[in-house]
N, C-alpha and C positions, 0 to 999 in steps of 0.2 A: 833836215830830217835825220840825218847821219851822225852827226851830232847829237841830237837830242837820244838818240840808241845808244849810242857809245854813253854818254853821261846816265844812262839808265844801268848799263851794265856794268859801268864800274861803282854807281851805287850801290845796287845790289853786290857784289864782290865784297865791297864794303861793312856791307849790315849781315852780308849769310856767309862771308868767303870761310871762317872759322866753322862753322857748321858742315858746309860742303867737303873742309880738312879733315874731319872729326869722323865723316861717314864714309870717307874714302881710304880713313885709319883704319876703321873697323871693318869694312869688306875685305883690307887688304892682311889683316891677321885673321879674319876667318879663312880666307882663302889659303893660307900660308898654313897655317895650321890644317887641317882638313888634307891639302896637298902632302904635305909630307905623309902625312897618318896614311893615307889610303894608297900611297906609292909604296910603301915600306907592309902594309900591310898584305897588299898583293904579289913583292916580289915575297914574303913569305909563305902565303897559299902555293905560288909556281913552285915552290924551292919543295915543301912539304908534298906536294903532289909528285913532280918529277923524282926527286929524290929519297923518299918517304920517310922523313927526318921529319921532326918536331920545332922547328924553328918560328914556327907563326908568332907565338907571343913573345920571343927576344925582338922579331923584328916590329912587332906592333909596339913596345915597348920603345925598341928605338925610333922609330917614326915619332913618337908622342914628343920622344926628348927632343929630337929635332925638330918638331913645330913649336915647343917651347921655345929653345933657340934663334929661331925664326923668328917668332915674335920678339923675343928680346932684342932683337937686334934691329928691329922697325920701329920697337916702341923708342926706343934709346937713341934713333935716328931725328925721328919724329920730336923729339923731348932735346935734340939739340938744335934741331932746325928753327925752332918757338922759343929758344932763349936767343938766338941770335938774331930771330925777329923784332925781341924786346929791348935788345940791345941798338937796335936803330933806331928805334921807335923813341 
């Protein structure tokens, strides 16, 4: 019976494992993005409130660039891990 499980699951691995890549790419750049924006966003509200400066949109602005970044850098992680895949293959 253990058997028969294990061959089901690496079937499935198989036929969705790329699928299951794909949406675990996309959560991980929504996340990544969003993350940066809303930490950088917020230390500029604190900064604008405590200090009553005007900072909110440089640091929303930086946040955007670095969830930019962020994703380049997972896309480009991502997009080497799957030529090196191809390369075995």
């Amino acid at each position: 019976m253990t058997e028969m499980t294990r061959d089901g699951k690496e079937g499935l691995m198989k036929k969705y494992g790329s699928i299951f890549r794909m949406l675990s790419l996309i959560t991980q750049l929504g996340i990544t993005m969003l993350t940066s924006i809303f930490l950088c966003m917020f230390a500029g509200l604190w900064i604008d409130r405590t200090f009553s400066t005007h900072f909110f949109l440089f640091f929303l602005i930086l946040g955007v660039l670095g969830g930019f970044r962020g994703v380049y850098a997972l896309v480009k992680h991502a997009n080497d891990d799957s030529k090196e895949g191809e390369d075995e293959g």
